[in-house]
N, C-alpha and C positions, 0 to 999 in steps of 0.2 A: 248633755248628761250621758255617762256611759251607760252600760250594760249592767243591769243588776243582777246578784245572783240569781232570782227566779227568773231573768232572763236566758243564764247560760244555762240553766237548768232544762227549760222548755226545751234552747235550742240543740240541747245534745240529748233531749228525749226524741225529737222529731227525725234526727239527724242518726240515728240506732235503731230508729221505730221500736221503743221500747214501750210498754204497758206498764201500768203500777204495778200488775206481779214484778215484770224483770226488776224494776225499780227497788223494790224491797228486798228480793233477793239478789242483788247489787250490792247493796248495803252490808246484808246478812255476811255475805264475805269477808267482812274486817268485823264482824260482830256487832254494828251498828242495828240497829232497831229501830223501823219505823212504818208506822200502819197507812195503810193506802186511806186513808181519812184523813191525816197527816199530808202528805202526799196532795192527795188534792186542794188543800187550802194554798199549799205552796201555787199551782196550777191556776190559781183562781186569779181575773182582771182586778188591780189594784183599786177599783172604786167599788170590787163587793164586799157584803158585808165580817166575812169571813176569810178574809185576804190574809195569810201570815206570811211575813218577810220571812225570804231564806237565809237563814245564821253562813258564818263562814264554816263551821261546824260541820252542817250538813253537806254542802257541798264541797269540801275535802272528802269526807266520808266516801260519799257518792264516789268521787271521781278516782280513790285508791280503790274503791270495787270494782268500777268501770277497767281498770288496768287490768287486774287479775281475772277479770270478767274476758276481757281480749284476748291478753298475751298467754294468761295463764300464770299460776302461783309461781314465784319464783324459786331458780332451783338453789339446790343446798351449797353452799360452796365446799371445794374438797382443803381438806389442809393434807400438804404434803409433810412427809415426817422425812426426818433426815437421816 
């Protein structure tokens, strides 16, 4: 079996050494909402009892925050006039 979202999820939390703060405020960059209680259930071993699967939802989210989080917001493009 491959990698499940709360897998890639861990591994590019470990992988950035990010905390639930940056986490949330990751998100918060494309307007996404999500409370570090939330958060952690994602985090949690799939045999506890409070384990929720990560949607694909969330981690697209995540991952367009993580870009803008990096590269920075992208710039405006110019239209030339003729």
């Amino acid at each position: 079996m491959g990698l499940t979202n709360n897998d890639i999820l861990k591994k590019l939390r470990v992988a950035h050494k990010l905390r639930d703060t940056d986490i949330v405020e990751i998100c918060a960059l494309v307007d996404f909402k999500v409370s570090k209680a939330e958060l952690g259930a994602l985090f949690r071993s799939e045999e506890h009892d409070k384990y929720v699967e990560c949607g694909d939802q969330i981690l697209r989210n995540f991952l367009n925050g993580l870009i803008i989080h990096l590269r920075g917001p992208m710039p405006k493009k110019k239209i030339e006039k003729k």
